[in-house]
DOTOR-620711 format. One record per residue (C-alpha): residue number from 1; x, y negated, z negated; residue in one letter. Coordinates in nm, 2 decimals. Layout:
% residues N
> i_xx_yy_zz_aa
> NUM_X_Y_Z_A
...
//
This chain:
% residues 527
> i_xx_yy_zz_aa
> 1_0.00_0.00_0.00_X
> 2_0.13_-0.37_0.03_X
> 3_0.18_-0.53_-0.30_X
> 4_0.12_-0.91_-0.18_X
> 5_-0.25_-1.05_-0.06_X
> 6_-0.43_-1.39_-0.03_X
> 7_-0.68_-1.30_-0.25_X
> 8_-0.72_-0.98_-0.50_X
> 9_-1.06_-0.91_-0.61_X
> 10_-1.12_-0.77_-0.97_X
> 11_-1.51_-0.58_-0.92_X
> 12_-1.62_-0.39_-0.63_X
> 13_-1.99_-0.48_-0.75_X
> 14_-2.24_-0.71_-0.63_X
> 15_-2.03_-1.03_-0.68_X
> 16_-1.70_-0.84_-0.58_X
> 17_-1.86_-0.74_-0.24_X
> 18_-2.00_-1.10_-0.14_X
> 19_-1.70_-1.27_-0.23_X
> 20_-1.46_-1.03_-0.02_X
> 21_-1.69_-1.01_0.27_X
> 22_-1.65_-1.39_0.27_X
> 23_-1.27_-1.38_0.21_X
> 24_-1.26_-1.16_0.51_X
> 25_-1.46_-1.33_0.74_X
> 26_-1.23_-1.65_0.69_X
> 27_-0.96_-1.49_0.78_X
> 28_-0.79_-1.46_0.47_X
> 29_-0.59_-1.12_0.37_X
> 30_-0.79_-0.94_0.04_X
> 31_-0.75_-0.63_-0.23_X
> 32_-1.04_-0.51_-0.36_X
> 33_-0.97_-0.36_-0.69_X
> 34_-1.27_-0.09_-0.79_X
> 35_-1.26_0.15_-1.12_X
> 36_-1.52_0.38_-1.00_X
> 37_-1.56_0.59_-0.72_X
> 38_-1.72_0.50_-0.40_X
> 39_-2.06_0.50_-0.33_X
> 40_-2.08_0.82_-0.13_X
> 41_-2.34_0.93_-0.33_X
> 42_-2.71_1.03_-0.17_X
> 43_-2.90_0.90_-0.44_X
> 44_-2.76_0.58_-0.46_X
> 45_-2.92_0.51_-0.10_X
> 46_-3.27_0.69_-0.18_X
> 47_-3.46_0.40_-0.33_X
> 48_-3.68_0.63_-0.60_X
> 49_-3.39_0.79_-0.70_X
> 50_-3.18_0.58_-0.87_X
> 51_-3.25_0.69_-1.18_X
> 52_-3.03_0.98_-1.14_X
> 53_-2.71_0.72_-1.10_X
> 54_-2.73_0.61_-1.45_X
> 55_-2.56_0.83_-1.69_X
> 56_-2.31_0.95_-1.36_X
> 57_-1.98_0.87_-1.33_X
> 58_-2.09_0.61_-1.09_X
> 59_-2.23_0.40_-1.43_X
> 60_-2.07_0.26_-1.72_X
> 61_-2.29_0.37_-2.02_X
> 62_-2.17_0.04_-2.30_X
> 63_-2.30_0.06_-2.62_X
> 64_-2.38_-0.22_-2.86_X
> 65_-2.29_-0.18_-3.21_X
> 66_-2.58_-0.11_-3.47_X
> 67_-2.79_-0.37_-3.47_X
> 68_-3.02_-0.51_-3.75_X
> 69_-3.22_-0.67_-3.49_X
> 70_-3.37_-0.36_-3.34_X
> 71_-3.34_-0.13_-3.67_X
> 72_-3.03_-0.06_-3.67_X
> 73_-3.01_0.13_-3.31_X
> 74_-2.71_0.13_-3.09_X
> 75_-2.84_0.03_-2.73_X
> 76_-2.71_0.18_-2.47_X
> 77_-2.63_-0.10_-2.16_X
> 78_-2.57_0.10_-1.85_X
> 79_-2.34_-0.09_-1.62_X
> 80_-2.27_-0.04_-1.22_X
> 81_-1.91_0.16_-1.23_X
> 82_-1.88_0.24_-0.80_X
> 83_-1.84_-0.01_-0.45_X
> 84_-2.22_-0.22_-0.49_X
> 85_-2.19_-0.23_-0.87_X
> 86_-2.54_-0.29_-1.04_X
> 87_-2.68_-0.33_-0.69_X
> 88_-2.61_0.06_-0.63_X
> 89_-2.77_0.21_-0.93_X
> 90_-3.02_-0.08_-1.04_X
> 91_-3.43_-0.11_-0.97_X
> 92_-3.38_-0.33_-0.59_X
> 93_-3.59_-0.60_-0.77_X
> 94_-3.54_-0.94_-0.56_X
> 95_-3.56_-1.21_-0.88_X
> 96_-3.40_-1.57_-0.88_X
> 97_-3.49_-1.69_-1.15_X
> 98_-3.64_-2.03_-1.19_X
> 99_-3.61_-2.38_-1.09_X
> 100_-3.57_-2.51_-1.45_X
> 101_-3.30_-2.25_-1.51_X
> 102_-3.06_-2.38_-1.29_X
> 103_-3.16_-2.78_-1.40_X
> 104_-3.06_-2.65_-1.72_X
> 105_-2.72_-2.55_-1.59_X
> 106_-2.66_-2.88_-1.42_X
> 107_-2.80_-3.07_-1.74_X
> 108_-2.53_-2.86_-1.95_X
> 109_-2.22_-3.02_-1.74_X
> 110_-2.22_-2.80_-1.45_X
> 111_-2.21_-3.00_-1.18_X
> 112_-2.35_-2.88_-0.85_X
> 113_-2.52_-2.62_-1.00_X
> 114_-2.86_-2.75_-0.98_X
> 115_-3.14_-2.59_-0.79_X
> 116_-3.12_-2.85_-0.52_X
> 117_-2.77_-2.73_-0.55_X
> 118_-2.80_-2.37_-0.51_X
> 119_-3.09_-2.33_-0.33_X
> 120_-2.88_-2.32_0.01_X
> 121_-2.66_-2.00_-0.09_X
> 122_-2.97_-1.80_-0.20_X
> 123_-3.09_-1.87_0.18_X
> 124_-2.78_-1.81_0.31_X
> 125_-2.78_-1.44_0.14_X
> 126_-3.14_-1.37_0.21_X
> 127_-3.24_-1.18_0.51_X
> 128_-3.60_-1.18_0.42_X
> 129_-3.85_-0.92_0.61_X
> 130_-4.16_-1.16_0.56_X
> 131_-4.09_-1.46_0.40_X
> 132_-3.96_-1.80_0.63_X
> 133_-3.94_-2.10_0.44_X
> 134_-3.80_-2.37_0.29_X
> 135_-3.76_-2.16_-0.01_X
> 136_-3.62_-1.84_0.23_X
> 137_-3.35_-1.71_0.44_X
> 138_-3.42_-1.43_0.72_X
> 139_-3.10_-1.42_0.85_X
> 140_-2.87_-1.33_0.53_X
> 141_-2.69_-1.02_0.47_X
> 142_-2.90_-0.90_0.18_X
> 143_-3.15_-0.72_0.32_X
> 144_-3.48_-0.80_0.11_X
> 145_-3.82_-0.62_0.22_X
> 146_-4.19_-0.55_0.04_X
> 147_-4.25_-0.18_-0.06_X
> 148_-4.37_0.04_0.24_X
> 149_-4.52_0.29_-0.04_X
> 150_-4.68_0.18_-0.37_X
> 151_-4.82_0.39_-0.65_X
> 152_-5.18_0.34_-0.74_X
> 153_-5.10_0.33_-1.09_X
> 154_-4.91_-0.05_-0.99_X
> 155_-5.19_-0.21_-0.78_X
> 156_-5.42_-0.09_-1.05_X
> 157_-5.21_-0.28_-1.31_X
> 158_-5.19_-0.63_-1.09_X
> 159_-5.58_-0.59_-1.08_X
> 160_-5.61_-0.60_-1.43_X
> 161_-5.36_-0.85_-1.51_X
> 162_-5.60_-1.07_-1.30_X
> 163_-5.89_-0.93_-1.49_X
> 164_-5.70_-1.06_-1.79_X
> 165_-5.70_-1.39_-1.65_X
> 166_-5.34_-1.40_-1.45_X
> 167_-5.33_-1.52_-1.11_X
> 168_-5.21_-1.26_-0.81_X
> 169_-4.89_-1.39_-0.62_X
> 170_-4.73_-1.23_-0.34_X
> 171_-4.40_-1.42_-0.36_X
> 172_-4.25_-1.44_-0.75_X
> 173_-3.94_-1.68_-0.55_X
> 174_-4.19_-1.93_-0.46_X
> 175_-4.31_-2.27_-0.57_X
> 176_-4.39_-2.14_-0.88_X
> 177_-4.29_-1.82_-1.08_X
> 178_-4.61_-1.73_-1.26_X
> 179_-4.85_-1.45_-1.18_X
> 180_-4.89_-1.04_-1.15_X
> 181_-4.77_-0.88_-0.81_X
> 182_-4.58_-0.64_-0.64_X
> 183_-4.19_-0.73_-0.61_X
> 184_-3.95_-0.72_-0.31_X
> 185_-3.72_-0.52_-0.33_X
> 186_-3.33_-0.50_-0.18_X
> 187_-3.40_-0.19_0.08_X
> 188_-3.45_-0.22_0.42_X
> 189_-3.59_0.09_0.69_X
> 190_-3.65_0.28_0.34_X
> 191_-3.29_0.24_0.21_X
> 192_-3.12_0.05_-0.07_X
> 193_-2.95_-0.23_0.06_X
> 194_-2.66_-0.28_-0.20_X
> 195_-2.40_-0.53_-0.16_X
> 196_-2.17_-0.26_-0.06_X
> 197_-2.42_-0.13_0.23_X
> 198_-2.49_-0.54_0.32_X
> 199_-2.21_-0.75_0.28_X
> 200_-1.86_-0.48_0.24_X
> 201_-1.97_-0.22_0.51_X
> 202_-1.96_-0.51_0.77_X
> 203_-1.60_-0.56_0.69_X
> 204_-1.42_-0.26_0.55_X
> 205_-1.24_-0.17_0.88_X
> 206_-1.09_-0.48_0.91_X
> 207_-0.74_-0.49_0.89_X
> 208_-0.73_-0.79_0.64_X
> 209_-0.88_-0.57_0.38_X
> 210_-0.78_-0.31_0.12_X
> 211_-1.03_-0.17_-0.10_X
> 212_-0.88_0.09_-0.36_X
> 213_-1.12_0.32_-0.62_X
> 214_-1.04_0.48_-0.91_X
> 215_-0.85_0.19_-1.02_X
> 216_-0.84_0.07_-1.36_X
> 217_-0.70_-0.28_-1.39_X
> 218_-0.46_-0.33_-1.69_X
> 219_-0.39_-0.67_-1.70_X
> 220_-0.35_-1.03_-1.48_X
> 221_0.01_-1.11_-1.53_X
> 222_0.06_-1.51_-1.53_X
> 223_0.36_-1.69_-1.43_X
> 224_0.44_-2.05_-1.50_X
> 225_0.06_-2.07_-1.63_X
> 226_-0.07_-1.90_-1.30_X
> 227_-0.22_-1.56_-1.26_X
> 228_0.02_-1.45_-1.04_X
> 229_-0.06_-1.05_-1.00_X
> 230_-0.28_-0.76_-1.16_X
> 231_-0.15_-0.47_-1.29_X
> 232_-0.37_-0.17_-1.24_X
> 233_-0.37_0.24_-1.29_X
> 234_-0.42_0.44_-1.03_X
> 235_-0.63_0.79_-1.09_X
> 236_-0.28_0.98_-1.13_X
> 237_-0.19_0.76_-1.42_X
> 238_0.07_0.51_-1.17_X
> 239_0.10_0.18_-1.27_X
> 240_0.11_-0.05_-0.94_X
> 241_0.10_-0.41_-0.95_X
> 242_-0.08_-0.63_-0.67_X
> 243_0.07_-1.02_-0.63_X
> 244_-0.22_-1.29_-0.54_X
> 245_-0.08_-1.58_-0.32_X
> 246_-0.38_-1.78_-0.35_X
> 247_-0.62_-1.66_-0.61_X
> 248_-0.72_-1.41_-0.81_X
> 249_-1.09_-1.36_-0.86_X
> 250_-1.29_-1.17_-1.17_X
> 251_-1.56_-0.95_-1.04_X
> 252_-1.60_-0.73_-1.34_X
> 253_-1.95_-0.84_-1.47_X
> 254_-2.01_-1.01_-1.81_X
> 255_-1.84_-0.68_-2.01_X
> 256_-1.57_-0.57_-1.87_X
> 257_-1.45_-0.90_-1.76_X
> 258_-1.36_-1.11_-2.10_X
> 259_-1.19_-0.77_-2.18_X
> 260_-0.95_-0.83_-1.90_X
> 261_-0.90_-1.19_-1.98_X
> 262_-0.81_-1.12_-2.37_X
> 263_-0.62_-0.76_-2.25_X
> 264_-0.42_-1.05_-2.05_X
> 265_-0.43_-1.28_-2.34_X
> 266_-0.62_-1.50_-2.27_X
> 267_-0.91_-1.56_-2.51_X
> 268_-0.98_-1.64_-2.89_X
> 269_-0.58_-1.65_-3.04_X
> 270_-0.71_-1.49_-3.37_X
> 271_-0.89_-1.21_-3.24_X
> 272_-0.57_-1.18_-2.99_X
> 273_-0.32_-1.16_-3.26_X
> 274_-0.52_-0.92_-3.43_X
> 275_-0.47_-0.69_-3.14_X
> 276_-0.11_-0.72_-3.12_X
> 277_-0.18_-0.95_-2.76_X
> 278_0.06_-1.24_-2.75_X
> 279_-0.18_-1.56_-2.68_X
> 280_-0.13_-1.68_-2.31_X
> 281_-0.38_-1.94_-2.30_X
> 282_-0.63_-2.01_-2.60_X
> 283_-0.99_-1.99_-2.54_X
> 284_-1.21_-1.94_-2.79_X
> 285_-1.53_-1.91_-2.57_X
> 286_-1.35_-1.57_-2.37_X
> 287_-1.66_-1.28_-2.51_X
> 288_-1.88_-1.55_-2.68_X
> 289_-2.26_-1.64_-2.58_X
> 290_-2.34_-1.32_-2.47_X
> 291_-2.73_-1.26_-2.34_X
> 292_-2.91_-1.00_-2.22_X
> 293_-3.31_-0.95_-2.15_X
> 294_-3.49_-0.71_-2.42_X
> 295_-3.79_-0.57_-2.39_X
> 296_-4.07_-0.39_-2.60_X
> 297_-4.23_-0.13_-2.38_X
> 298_-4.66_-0.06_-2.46_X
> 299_-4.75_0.31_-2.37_X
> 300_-5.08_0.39_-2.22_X
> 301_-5.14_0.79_-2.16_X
> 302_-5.46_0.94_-1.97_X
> 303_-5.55_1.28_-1.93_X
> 304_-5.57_1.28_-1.55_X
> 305_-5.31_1.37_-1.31_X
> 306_-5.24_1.00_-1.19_X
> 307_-4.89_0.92_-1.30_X
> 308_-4.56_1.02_-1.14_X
> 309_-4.53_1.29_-1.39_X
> 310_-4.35_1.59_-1.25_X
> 311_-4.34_1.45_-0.87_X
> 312_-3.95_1.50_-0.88_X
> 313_-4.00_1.85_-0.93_X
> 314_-4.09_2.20_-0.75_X
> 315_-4.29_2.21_-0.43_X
> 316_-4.43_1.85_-0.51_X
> 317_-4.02_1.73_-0.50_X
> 318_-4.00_1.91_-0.18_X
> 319_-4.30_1.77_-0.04_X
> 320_-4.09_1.41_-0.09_X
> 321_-3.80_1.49_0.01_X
> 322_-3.88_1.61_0.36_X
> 323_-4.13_1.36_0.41_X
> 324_-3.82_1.08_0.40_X
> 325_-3.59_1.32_0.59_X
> 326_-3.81_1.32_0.86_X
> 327_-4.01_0.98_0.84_X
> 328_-3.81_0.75_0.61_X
> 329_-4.14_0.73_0.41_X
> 330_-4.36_0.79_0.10_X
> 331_-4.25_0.81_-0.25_X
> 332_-3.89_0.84_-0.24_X
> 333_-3.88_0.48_-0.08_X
> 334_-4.04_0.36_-0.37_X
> 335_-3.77_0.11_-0.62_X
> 336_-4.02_0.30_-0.92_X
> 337_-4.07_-0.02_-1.10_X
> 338_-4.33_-0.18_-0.82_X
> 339_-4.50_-0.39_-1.03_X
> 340_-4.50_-0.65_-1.26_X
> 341_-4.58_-1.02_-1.40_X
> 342_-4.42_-1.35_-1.52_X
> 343_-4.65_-1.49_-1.80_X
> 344_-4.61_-1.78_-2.03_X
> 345_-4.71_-1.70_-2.37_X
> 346_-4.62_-2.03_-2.54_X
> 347_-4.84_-2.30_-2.35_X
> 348_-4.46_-2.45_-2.26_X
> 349_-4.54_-2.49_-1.90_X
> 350_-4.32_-2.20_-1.77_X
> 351_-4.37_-1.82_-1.80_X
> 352_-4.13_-1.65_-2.09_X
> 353_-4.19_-1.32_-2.09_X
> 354_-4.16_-1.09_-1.75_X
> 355_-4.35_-0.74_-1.68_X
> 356_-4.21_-0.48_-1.56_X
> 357_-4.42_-0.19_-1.49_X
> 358_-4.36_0.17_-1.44_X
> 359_-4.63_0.44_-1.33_X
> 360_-4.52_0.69_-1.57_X
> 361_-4.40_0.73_-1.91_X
> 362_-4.06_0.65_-1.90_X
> 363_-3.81_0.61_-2.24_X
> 364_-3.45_0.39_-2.17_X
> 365_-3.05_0.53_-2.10_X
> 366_-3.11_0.76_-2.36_X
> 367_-3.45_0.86_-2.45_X
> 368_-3.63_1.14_-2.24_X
> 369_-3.96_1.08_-2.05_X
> 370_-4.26_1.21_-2.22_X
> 371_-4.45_1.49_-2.08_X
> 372_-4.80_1.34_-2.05_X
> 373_-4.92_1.14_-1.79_X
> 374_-4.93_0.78_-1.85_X
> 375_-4.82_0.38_-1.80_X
> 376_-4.51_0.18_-1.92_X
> 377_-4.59_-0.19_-1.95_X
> 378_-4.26_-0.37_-2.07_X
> 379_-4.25_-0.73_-2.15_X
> 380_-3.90_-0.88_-2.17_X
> 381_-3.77_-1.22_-2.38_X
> 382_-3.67_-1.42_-2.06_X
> 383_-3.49_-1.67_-2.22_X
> 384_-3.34_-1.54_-2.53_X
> 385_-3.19_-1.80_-2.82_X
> 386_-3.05_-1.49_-2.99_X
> 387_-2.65_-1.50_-2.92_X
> 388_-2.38_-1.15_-2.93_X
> 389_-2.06_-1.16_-2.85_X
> 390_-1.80_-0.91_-2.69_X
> 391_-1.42_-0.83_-2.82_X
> 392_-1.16_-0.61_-2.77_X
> 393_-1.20_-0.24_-2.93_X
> 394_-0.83_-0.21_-2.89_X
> 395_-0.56_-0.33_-2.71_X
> 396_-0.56_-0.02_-2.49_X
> 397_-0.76_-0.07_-2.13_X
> 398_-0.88_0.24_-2.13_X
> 399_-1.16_0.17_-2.39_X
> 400_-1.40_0.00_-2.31_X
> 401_-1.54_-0.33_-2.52_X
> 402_-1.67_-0.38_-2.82_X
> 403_-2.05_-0.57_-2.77_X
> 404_-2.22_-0.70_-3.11_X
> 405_-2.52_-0.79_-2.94_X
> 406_-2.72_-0.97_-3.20_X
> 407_-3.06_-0.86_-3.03_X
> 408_-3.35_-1.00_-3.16_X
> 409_-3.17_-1.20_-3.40_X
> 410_-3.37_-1.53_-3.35_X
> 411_-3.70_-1.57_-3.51_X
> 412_-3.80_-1.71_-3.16_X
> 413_-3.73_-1.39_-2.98_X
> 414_-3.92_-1.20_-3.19_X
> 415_-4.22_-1.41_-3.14_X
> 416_-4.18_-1.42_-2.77_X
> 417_-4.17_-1.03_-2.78_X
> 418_-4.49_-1.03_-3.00_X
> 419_-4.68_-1.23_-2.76_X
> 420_-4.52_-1.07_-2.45_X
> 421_-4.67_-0.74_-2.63_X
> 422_-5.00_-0.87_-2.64_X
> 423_-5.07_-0.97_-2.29_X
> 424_-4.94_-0.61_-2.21_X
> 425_-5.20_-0.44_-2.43_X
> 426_-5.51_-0.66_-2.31_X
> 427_-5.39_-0.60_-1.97_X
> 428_-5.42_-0.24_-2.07_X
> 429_-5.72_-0.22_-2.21_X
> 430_-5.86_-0.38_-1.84_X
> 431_-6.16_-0.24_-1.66_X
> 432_-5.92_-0.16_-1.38_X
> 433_-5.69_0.04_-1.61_X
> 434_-5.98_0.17_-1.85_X
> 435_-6.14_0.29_-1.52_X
> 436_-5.87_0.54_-1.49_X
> 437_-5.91_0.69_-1.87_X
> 438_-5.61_0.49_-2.05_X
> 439_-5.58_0.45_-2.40_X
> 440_-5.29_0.31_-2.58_X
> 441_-5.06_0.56_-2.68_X
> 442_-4.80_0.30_-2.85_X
> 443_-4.78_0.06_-3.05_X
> 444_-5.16_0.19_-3.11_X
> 445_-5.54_0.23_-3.03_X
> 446_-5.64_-0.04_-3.31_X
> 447_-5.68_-0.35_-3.18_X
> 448_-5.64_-0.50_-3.51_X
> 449_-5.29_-0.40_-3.56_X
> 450_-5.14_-0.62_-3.80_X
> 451_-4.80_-0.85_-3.69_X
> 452_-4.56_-0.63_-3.92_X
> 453_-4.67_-0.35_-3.73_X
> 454_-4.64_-0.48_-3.44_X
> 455_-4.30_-0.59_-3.53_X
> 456_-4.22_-0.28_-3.65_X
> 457_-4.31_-0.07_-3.31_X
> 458_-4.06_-0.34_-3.13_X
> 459_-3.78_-0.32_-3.35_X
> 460_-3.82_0.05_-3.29_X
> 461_-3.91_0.06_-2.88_X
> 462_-3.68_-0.23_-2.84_X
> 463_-3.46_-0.17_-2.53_X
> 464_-3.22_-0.35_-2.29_X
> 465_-3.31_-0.49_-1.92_X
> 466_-2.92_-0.40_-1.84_X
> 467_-2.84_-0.80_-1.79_X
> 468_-2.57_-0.88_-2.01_X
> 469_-2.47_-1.20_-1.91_X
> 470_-2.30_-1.55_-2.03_X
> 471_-1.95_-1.40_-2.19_X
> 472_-1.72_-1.66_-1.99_X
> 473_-1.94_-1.94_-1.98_X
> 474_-1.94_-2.24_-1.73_X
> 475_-1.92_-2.55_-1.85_X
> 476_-1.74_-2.85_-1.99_X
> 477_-1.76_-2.83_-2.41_X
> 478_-1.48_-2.63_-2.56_X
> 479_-1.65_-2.29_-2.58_X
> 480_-1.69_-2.29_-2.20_X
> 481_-1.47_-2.03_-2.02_X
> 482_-1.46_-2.18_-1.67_X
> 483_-1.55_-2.52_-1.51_X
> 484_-1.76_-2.57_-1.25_X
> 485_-1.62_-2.48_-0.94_X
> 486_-1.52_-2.16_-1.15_X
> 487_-1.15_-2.17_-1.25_X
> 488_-1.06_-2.06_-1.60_X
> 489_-0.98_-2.34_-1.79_X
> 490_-0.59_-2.32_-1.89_X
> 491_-0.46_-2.09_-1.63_X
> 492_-0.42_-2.17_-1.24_X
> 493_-0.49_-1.93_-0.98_X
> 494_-0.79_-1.76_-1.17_X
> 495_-1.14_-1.80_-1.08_X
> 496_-1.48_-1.57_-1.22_X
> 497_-1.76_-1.50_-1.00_X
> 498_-2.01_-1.26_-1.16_X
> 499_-2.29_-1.29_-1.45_X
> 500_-2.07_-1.37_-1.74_X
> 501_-2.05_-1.70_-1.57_X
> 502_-2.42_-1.77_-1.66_X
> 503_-2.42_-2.08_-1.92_X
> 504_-2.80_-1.92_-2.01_X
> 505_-2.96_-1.62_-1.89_X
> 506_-3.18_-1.70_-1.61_X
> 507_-3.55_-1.65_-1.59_X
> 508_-3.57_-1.30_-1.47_X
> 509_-3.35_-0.96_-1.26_X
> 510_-3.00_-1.09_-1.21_X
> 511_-2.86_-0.93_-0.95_X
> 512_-2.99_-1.19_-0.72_X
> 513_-2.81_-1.46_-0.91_X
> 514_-2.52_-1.32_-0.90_X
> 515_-2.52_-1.29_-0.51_X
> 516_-2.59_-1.65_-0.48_X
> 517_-2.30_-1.71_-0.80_X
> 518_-2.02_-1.54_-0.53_X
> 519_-2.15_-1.69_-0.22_X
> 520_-2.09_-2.05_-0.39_X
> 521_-1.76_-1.92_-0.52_X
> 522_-1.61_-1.81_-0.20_X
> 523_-1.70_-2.19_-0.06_X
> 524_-1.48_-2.30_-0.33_X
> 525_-1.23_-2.11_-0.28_X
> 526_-1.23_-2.12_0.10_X
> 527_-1.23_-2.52_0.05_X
//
């Protein structure tokens, strides 16, 4: 391999693959350094079946410590670990996010990063099947198309969420963010459309590029205050060492990427020295104001034979699986989780609490789905107050980092759950969900359920979105990680382009976000 490039690219995930494919389309020489394998995986490329990615050795399966805020649980956060990241093993759902979220950003210091301001790179990384707008992009890579197959079980939820007095959209990236509906999804001609399949695939004979898997980076090595190269492991245990001419550029999403920086030393000096890491460059902020989307799922069960329950196996399986081998239809294009809402619970103007809604009874990572036919309805805290933070577990890189998550730590959180809970069980308790024979298996049949109760089903139910986000903040105050046009502060020659960027979580399924994050950040560094 040659050991000098333009630009080397920490992350073959979602942000990884944008910002490479726009490396390489500029001319400019790129490594792509990836830990996991590639995506050569079937399943990854079925829609229905990504569910059999997490728990693989082509996911990352974090765990937060114990945490007080959900009973003392460890959550499991399953991360993207293969070329495509989260956007190989997540649900497809197309999410931005809304207007006010990115206002905030811009209001915190961050320059350019209003919606007015980033409005142009989610169009630019659109290729939307239906949708032409001002507000839409059909000629982007990201392929993003409405569900050729839906379960009965989700159009009979967004007809009782407008029994229960919430307006149908067709387009949750429009105007306005507020209603039930069916979401788009990242698939095109039944496929998945990862940012491996859209934007690296394009690109990955071209001569300017090197991708390498199975590589686990050790450390950025700075010279004369510049990241000057990253030091990585190959598979066989070989240390090689990659020099960056121009830039190097963090891919690694909001977990694994303040680990680098602080296994670099570059981070909080305390928690540094602790560790045994001489202190490159001071930043305190490096694994702070971490975020992530939790959610409280309500169970409804029915006695008829109307869920997915047991379609993935024997002749019914079968039945799937040649029907997309031959037509590229029916279930198995299905992204699962068809359905959902964006509510706002608090009168503030703008939903806080998001729906997702699955047509069977499904647990998280870790729990097993329950064999009874049945509904999930889980409402998430969009915005959450409550703050973690993510540290080193060693100095070694071959463990992975230590995530106090604080979940549920904020009164407010808690309350927005409550509510987000309660919209989900009147929405249950519908005529067009009644009609079917659901009753509410979790938190309860009682209507009268008291607020302890309630808040002791969430505590119990309480589960992750997989969005960590926000450890290497942008900004300008001195917990911010990187500035605006995305350099870490302190150190030359070192930018970040994935979700840890995030100042605050945005309103809704990141993966979208963080496409639009890397398209802005390869402008910056191609200017």
């Amino acid at each position: 391999m040659e050991h000098s490039f333009d630009f080397v690219v920490v992350g073959g995930g979602s942000s990884g693959c944008v910002v490479t494919r726009r490396l390489v389309d500029a001319g400019k020489r790129v490594l792509m350094l990836e830990c996991g394998p590639p995506d050569n995986h079937p399943f990854i490329h079925i829609p229905a079946t990504f569910v059999r990615m997490i728990g693989s050795k082509r996911s990352f399966m974090y765990r937060a410590e114990p945490d007080p805020g959900v009973g003392g649980r460890s959550l499991a956060i399953p991360q993207g670990r293969t070329l495509g990241g989260g956007s190989a093993i997540n649900a497809m759902i197309y999410i931005r996010g809304q207007a006010q979220d990115y206002d905030q950003w811009r209001d915190l210091g961050c320059t350019g990063w209003g919606h007015d301001d980033v409005l142009p790179y989610f169009r630019r990384s659109e290729g939307n099947e239906r949708l032409a707008n001002e507000l839409h992009g059909t000629e982007g890579p990201l392929k993003v198309s409405d569900l050729s197959y839906t379960h009965p079980l989700s159009r009979a939820f967004v007809r009782a969420a407008q029994q229960c007095g919430i307006p149908h959209t067709d387009d949750f990236n429009g105007a306005t963010q507020d209603g039930a509906g069916l979401f788009q999804t990242t698939t095109f001609s039944g496929r998945r459309g990862s940012a491996a399949v859209t934007y690296l695939n394009p690109v990955k004979v071209s001569s300017l590029l090197t991708v390498m898997t199975g590589c686990e980076v050790v450390r950025i090595s700075l010279k004369d205050g510049r990241a000057h190269s990253v030091v990585f492991r190959m598979a066989n245990g070989v240390e090689q060492e990659a020099v960056a001419r121009q830039e190097v550029v963090l891919a690694a999403g909001a977990l694994a990427t303040p680990k680098l920086l602080m296994l670099s030393g570059i981070g909080p000096g305390g928690h540094l020295q602790s560790m045994g890491i001489p202190v490159q460059c001071e930043l305190p902020g490096v694994g702070a104001n971490f975020q992530d989307h939790i959610s409280a799922p309500v169970y409804g069960v029915a006695d008829k034979p109307i869920s997915l329950l047991h379609a993935d196996k024997g002749i019914a399986a079968m039945r799937h699986g040649l029907q997309y081998m031959l037509t590229r239809s029916g279930l198995l294009t299905s992204n699962v989780v068809e359905s959902g809402a964006f509510v706002d619970t608090s009168g503030s103007g703008r939903p806080d609490v998001q729906i997702h809604v699955t047509p069977a009874l499904v647990g998280d990572a870790e729990r097993k789905p329950m064999n009874r036919h049945g509904i999930t309805i889980n409402p998430c805290v969009l915005r959450p107050v409550s703050r973690g933070r993510v540290q080193l577990r060693s100095p070694n890189a071959a463990d992975p980092a230590m995530c106090i998550a604080n979940n549920l730590s904020a009164p407010e959180d808690m309350e927005t759950l409550l509510r987000g809970i309660a919209v989900c069980r009147r929405i249950l308790r519908a005529p067009a969900l009644r009609a079917l024979g659901f009753t509410e298996l979790a938190p309860g049949e009682s209507e009268s359920m008291s607020l302890d109760e309630l808040r002791t089903h969430a505590k119990a139910v309480a589960k992750t979105v997989y969005h960590p986000s926000g450890t290497c903040k942008m900004g300008v105050d001195e917990m911010a990680v990187v500035d605006p046009q995305l350099r870490v502060k302190g150190v030359a020659g070192l930018r970040i382009t994935d979700a840890s960027i995030m100042p605050t979580l945005v309103s809704g399924n990141t993966n979208a976000p963080t496409i639009m994050i890397a398209e802005k950040c390869a402008d910056m560094l191609l200017a």
